[in-house]
N, CA, C and O of each residue as an XYZ file, in Angstrom:
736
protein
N       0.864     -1.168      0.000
C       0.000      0.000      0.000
C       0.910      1.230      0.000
O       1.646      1.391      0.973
N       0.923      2.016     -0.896
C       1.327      3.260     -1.056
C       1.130      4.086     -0.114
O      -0.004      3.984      0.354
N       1.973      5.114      0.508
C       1.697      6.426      1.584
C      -0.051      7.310      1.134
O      -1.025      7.567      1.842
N       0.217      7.533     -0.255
C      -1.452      8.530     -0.597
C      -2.379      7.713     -0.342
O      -3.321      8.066      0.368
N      -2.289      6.262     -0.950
C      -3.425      5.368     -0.461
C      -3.639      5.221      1.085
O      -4.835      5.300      1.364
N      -2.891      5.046      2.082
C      -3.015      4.740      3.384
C      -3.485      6.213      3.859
O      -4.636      6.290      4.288
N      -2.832      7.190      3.829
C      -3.613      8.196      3.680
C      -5.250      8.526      3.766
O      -5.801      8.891      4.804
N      -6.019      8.303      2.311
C      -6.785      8.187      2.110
C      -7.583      7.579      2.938
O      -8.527      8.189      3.440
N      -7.295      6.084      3.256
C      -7.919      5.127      4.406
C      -7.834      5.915      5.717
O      -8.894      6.294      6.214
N      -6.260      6.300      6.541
C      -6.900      6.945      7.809
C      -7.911      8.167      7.734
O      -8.583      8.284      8.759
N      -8.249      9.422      6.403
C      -8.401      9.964      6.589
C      -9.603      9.515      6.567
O     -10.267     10.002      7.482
N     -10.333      8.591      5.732
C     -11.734      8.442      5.624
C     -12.075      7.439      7.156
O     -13.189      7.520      7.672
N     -11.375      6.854      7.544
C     -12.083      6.448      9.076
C     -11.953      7.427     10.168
O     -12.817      7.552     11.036
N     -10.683      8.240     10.115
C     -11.058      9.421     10.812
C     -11.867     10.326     10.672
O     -11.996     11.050     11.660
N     -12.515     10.578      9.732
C     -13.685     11.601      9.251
C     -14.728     10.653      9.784
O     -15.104     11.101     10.867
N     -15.471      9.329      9.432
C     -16.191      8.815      9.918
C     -16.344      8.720     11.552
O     -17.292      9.115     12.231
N     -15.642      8.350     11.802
C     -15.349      8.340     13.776
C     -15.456     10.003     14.424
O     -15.684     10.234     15.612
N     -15.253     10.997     13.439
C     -15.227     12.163     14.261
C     -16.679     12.144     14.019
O     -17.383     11.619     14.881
N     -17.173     12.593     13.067
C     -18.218     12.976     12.520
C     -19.601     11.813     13.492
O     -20.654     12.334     13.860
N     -19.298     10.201     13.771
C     -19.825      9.678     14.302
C     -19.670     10.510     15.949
O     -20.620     11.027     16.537
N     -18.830     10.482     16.247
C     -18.365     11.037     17.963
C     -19.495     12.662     17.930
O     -20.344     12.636     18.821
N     -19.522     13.604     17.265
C     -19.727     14.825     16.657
C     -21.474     14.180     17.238
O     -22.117     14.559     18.217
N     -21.764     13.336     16.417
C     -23.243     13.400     16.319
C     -23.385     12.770     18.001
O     -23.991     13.455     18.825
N     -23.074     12.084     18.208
C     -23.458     11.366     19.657
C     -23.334     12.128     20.707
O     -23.932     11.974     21.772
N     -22.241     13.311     20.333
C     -22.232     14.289     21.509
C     -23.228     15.022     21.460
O     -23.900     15.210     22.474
N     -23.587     15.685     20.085
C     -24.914     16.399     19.893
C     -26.102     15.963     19.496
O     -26.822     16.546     18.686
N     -26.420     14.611     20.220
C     -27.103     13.537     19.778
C     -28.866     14.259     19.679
O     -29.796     14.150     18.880
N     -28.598     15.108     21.156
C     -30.655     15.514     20.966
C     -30.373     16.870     20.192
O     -31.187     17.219     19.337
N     -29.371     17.570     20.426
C     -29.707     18.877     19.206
C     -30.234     18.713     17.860
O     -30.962     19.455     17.200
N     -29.321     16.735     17.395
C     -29.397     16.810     15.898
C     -31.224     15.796     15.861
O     -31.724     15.566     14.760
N     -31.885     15.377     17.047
C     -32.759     15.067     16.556
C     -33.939     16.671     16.786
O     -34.770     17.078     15.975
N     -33.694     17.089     17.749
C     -34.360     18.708     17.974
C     -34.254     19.178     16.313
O     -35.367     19.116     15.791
N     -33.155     19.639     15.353
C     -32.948     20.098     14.063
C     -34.308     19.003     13.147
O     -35.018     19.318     12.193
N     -34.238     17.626     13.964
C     -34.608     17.029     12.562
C     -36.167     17.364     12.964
O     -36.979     17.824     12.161
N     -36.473     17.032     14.460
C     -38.167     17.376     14.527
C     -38.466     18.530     14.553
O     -39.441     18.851     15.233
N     -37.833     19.387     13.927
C     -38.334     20.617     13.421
C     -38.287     21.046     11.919
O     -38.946     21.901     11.326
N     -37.436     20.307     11.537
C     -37.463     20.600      9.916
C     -38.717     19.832      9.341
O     -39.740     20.347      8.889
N     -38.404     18.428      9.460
C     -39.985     17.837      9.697
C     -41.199     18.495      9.909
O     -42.006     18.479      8.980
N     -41.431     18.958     10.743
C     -42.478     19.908     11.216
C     -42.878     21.105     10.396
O     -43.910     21.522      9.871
N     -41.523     21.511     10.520
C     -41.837     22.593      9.323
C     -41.709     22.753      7.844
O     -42.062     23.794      7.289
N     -41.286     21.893      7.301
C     -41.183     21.621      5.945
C     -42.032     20.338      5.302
O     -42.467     20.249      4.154
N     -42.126     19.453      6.296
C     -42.648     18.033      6.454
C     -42.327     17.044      5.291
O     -41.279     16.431      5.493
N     -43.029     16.699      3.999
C     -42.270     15.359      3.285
C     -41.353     16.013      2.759
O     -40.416     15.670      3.480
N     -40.826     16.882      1.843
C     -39.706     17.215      1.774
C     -38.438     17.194      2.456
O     -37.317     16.780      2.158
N     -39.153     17.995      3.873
C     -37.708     17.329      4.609
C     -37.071     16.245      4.712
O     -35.853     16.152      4.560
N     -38.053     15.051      5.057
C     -38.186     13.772      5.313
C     -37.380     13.079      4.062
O     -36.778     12.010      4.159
N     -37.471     13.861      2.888
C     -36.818     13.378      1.592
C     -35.270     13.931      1.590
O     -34.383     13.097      1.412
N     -34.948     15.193      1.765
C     -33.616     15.498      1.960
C     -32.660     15.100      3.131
O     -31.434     15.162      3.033
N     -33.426     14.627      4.411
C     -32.522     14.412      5.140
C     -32.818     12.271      5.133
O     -32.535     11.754      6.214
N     -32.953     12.005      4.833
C     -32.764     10.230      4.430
C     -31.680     10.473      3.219
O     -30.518     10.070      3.267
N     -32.127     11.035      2.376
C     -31.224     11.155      1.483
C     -29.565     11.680      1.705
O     -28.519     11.265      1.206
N     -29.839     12.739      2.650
C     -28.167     12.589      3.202
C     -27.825     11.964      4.290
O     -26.602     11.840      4.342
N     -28.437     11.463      5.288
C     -28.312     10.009      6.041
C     -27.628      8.988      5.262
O     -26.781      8.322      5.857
N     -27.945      8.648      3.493
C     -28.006      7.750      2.962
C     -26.226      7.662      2.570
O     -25.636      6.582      2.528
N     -25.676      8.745      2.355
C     -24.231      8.973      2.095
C     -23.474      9.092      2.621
O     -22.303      8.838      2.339
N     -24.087      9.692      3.935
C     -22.506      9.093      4.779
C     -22.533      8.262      5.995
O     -23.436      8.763      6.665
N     -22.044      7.271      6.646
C     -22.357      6.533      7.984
C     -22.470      7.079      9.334
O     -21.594      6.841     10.165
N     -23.442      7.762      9.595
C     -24.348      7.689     10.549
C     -24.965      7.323     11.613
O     -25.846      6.514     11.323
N     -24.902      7.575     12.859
C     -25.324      7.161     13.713
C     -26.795      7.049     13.842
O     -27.435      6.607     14.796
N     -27.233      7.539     12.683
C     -28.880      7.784     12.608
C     -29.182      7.518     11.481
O     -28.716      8.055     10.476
N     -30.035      6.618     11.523
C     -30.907      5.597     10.163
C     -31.938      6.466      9.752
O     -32.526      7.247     10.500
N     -32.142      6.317      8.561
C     -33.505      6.499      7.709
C     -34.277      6.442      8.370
O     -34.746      7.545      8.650
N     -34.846      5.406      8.964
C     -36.308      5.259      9.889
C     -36.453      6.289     11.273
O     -37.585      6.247     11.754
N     -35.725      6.981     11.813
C     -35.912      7.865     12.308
C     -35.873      8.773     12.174
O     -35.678      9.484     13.159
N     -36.044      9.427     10.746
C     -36.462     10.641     10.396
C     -38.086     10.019     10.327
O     -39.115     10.200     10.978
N     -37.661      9.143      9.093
C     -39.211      8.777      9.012
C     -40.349      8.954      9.621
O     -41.421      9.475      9.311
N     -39.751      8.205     10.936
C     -40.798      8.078     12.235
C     -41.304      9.116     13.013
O     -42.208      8.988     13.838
N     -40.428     10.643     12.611
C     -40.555     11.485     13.315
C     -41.427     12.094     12.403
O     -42.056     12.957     13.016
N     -41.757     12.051     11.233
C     -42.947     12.148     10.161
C     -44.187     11.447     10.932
O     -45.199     12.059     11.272
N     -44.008     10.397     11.101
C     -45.825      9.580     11.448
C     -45.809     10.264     12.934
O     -46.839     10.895     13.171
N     -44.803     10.256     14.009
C     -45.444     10.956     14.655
C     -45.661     12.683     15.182
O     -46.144     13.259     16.156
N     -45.023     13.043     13.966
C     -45.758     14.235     14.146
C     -47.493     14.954     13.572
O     -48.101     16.022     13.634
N     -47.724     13.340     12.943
C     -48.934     13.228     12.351
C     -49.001     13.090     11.256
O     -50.056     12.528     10.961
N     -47.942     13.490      9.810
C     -47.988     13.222      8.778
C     -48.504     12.011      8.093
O     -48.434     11.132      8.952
N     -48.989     11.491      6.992
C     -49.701     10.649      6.424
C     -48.440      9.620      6.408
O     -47.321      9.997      6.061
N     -48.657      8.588      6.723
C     -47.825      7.381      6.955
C     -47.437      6.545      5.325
O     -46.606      5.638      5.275
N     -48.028      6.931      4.360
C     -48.053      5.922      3.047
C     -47.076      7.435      2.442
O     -46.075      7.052      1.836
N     -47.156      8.502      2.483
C     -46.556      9.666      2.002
C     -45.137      9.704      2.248
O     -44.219      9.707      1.428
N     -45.099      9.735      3.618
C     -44.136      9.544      4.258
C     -42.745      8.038      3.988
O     -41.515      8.056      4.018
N     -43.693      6.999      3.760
C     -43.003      6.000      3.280
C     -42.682      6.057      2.092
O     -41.663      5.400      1.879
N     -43.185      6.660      1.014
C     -43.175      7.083     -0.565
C     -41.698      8.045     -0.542
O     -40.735      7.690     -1.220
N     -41.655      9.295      0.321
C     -41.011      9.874      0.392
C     -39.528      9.370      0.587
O     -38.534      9.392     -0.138
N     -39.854      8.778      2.212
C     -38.486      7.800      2.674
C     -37.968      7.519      1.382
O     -37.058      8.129      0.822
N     -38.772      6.311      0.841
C     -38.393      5.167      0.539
C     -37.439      5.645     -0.790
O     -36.310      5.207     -1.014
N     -38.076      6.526     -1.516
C     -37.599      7.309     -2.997
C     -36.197      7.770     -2.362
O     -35.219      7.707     -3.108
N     -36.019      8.223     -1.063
C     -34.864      8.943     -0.943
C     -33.460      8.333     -0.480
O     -32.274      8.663     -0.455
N     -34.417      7.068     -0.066
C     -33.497      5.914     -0.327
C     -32.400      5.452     -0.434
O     -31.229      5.526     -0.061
N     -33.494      4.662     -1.401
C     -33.072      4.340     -2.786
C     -32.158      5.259     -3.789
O     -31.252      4.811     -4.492
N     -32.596      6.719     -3.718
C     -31.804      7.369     -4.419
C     -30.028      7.415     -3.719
O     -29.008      7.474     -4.405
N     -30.103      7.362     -2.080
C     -29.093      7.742     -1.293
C     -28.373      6.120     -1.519
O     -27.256      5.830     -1.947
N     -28.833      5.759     -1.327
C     -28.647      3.989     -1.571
C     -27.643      4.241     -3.000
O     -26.429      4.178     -2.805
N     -28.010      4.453     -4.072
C     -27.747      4.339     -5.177
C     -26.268      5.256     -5.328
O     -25.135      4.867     -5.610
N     -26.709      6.422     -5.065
C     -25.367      7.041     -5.170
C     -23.956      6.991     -4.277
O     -22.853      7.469     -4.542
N     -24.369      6.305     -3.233
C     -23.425      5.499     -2.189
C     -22.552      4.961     -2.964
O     -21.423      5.396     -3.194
N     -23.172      3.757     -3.495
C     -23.124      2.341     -4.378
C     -22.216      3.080     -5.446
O     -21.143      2.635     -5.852
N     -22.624      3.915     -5.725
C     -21.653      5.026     -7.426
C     -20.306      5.697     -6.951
O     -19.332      5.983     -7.648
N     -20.552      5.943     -5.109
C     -19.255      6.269     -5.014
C     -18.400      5.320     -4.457
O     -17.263      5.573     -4.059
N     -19.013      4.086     -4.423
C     -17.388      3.328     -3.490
C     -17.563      2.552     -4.794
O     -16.828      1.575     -4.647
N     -18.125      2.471     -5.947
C     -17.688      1.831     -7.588
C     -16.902      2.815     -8.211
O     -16.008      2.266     -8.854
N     -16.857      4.123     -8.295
C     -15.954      4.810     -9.215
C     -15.156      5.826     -8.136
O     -14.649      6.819     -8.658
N     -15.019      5.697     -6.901
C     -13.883      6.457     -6.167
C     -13.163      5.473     -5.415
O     -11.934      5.472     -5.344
N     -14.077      4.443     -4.722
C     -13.155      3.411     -3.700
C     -12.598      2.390     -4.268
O     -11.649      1.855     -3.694
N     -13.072      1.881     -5.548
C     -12.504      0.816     -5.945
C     -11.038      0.591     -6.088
O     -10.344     -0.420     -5.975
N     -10.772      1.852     -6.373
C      -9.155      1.946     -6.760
C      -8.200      1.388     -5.043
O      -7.373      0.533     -4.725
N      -8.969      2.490     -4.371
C      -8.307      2.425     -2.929
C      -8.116      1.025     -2.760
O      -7.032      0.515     -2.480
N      -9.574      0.186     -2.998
C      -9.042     -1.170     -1.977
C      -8.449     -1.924     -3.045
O      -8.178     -3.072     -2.692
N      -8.159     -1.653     -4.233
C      -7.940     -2.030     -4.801
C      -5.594     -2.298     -4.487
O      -4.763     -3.197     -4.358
N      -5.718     -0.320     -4.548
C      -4.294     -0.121     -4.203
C      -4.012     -0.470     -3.002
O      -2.819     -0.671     -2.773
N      -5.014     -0.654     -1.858
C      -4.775     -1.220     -0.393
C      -4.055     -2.570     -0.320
O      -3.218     -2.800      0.552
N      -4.347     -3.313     -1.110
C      -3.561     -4.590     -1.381
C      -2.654     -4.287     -1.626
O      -2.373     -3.313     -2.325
N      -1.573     -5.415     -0.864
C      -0.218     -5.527     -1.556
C       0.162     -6.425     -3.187
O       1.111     -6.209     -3.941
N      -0.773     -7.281     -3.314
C      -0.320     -7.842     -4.630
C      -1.801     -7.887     -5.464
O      -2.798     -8.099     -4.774
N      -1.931     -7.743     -6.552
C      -2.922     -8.273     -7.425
C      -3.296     -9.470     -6.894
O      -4.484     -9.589     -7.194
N      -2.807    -10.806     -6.024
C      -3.516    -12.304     -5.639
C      -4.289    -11.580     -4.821
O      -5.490    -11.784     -5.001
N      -3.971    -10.653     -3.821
C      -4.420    -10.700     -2.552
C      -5.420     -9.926     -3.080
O      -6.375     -9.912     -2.304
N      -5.611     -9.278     -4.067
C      -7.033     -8.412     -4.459
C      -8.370     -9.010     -5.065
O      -9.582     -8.808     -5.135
N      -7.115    -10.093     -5.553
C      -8.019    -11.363     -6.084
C      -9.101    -11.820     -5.020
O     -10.321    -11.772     -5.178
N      -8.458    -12.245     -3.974
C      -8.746    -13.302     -3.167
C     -10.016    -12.859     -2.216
O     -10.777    -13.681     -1.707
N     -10.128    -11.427     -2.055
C     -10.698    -10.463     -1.327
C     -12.125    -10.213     -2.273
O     -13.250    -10.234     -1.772
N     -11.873     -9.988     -3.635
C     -12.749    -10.131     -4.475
C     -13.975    -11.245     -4.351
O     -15.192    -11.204     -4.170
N     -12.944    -12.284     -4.556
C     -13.762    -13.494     -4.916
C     -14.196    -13.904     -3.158
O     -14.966    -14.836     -2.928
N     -13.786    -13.346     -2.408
C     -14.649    -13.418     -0.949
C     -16.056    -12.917     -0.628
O     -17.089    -13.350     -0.118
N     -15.389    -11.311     -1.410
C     -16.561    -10.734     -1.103
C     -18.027    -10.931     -2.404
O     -19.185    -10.558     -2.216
N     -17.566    -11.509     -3.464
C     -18.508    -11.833     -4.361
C     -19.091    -13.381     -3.889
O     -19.962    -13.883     -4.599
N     -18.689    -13.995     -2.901
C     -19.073    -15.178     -2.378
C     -20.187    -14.691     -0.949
O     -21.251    -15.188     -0.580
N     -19.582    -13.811     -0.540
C     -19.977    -13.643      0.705
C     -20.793    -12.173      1.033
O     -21.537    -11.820      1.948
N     -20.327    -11.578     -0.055
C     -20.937     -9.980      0.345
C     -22.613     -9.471     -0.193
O     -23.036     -8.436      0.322
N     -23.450    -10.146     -1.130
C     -24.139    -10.377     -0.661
C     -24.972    -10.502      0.541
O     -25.780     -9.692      0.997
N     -24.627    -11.672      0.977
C     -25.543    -11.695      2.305
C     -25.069    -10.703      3.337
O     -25.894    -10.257      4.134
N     -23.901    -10.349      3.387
C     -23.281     -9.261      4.189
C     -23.748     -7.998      3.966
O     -23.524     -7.126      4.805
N     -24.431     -7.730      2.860
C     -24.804     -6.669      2.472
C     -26.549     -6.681      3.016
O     -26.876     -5.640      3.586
N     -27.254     -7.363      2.932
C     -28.587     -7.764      3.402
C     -28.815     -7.956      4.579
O     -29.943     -7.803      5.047
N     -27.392     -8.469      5.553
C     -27.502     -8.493      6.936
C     -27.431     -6.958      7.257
O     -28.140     -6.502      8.154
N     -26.505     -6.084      6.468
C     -26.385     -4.842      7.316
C     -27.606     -4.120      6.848
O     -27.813     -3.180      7.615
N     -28.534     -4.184      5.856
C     -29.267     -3.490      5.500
C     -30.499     -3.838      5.939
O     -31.306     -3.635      5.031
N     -31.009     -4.262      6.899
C     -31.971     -5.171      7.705
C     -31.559     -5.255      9.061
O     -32.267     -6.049      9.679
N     -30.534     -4.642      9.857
C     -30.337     -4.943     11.264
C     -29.389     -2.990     11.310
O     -28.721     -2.420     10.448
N     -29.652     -2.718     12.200
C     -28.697     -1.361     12.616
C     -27.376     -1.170     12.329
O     -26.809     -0.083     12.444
N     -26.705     -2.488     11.846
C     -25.403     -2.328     11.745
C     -24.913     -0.719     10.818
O     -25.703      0.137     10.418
N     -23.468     -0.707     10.686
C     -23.161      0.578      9.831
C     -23.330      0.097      8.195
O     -22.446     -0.434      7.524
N     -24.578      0.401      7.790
C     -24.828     -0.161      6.555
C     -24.342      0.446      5.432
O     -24.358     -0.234      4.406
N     -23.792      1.870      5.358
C     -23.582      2.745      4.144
C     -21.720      1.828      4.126
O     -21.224      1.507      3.046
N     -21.324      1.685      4.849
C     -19.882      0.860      4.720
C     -19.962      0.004      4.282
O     -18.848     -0.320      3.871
N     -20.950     -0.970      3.975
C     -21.196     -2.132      3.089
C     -21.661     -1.529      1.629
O     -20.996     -1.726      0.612
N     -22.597     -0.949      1.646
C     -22.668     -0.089      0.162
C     -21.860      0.254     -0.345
O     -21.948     -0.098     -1.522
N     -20.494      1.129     -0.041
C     -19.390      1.260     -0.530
C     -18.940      0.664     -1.060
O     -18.804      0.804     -2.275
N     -18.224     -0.870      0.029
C     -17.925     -1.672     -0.393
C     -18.036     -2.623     -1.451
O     -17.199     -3.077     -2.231
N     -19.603     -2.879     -1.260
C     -20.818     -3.309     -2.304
C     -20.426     -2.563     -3.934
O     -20.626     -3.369     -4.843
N     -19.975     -1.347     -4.353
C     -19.495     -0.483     -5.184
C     -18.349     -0.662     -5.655
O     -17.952     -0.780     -6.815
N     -17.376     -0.687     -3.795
C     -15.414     -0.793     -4.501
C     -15.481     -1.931     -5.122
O     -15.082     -1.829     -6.282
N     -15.983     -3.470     -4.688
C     -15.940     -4.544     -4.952
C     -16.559     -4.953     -6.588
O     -16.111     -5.992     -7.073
N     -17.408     -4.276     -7.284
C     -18.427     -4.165     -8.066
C     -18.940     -5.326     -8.254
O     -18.619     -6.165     -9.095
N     -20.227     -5.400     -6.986
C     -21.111     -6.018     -7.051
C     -22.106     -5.492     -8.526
O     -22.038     -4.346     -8.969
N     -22.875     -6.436     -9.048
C     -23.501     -6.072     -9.986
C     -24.883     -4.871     -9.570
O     -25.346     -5.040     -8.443
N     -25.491     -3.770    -10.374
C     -25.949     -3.360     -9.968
C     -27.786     -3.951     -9.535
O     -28.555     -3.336     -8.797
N     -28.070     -5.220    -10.229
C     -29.010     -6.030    -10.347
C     -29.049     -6.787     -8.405
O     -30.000     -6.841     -7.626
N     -28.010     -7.114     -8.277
C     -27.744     -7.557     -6.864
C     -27.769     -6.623     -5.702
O     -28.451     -6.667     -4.678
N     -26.687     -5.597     -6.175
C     -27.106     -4.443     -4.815
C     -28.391     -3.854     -5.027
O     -28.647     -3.241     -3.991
N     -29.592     -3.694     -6.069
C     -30.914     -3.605     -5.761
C     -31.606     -4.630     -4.741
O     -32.354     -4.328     -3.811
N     -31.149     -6.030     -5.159
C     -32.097     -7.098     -4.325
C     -31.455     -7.072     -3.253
O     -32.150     -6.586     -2.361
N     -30.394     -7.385     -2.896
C     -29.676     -7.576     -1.414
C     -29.310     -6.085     -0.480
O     -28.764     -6.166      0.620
N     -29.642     -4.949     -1.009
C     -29.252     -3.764     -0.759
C     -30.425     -3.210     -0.661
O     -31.233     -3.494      0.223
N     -30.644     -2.231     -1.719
C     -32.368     -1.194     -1.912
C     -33.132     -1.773     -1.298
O     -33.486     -1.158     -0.292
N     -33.838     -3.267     -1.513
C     -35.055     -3.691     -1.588
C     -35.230     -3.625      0.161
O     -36.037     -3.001      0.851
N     -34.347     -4.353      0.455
C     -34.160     -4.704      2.085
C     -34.143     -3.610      3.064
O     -34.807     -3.764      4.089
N     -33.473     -2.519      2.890
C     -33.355     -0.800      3.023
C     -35.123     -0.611      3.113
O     -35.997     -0.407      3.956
N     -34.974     -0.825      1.681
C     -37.021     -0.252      2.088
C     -38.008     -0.775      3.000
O     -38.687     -0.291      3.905
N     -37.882     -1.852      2.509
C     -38.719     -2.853      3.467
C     -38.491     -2.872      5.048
O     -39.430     -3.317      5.708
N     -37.118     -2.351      5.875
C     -36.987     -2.078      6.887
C     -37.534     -0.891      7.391
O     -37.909     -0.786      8.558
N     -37.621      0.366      6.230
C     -38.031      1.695      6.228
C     -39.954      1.182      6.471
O     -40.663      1.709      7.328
N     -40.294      0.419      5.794
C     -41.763     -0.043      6.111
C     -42.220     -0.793      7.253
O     -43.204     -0.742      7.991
N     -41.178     -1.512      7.156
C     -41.381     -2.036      8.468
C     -41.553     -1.017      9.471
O     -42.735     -0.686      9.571
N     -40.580     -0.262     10.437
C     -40.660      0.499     11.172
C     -41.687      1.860     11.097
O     -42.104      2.487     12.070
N     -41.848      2.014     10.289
C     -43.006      2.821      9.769
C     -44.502      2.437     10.369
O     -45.169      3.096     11.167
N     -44.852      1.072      9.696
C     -45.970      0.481     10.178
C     -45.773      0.479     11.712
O     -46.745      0.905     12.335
N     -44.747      0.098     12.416
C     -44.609     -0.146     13.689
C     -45.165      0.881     14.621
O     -45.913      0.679     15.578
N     -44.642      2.103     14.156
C     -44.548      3.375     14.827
C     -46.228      4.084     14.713
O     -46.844      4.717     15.570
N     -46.653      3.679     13.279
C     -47.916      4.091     13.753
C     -48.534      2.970     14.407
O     -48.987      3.474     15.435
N     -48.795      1.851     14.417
C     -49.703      0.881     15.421
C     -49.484      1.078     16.511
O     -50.330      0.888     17.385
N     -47.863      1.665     16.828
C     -48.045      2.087     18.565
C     -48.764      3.308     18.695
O     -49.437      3.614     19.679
N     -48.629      3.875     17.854
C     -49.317      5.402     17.894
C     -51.124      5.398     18.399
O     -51.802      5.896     19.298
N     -51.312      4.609     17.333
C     -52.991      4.369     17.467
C     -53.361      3.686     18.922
O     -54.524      3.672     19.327
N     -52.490      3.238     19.517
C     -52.423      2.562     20.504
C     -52.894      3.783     21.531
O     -53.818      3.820     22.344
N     -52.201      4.462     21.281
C     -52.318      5.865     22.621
C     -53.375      6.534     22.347
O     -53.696      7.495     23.045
């Protein structure tokens, strides 16, 4: 691995870890910002901020903007329309940047062409489901999208094992949040 390449790597986990640390310290300001933009802008907001949730890794998922839509009363099928489009769109362009910016990195991160090989044919064995586990459970899922990109998964696959699963969690929790709602 080259000095610019290693580089590159600490700087992008150090940007992630600050930026993660950043939000956890200002953990209720940044949901105070979001239940008010919500509020006051309402599906739109709900569409711009999933959508930049969607690009960089986050301590805060899609579904809690969402949720802060149904319960501030907004229409729950709107709201999921909204999410879900913004996605998918955030989803997508993730996927575009760790295929035409990261690939190189993990590519140059290796020391030999075998070992890039070998990593390849791991993650085309295995990344898949790795990609569907993180996109269905809290894990840090936009780091698998990347990956999902550097690696070039096909784009037919990161829809099914990626997007689809993304949404369907976005629905899931959606439905959830209002049945407790109606509850009260």
């Amino acid at each position: 691995m080259n000095n610019q390449n290693a580089l590159f790597w600490i700087v992008l986990i150090a940007a992630v870890l600050s930026l993660s640390g950043i939000i956890y310290i200002n953990f209720t300001s940044i949901i105070n910002f979001i239940t008010n933009a919500v509020s006051a802008f309402g599906y739109p907001a709900i569409f711009v901020l999933v959508y930049i949730v969607d690009l960089f890794e986050w301590p805060i998922n899609p579904e809690i903007i969402a949720s802060t839509g149904v319960v501030l009363g907004l229409n729950v099928l709107f709201v999921f329309i909204f999410a879900a489009s913004a996605d998918l769109i955030g989803c997508l362009t993730s996927f575009y940047v760790g295929k035409n910016y990261m690939a190189n990195k993990v590519k140059n991160s290796c020391s030999t062409e075998k070992k890039y090989q070998k990593y390849c044919k791991f993650f085309h064995k295995y990344g898949r489901i790795a990609l569907l586990i993180a996109m269905l459970t809290p894990l840090p899922n936009i780091l698998f999208v990347w990956l999902a990109g550097a690696f070039q998964i096909k784009l037919k696959d990161f829809i099914i094992f990626g997007s689809i699963p993304s949404i369907l969690r976005i629905g899931f929790i959606l439905l959830a949040v209002s049945g407790i709602i109606t509850l009260f």
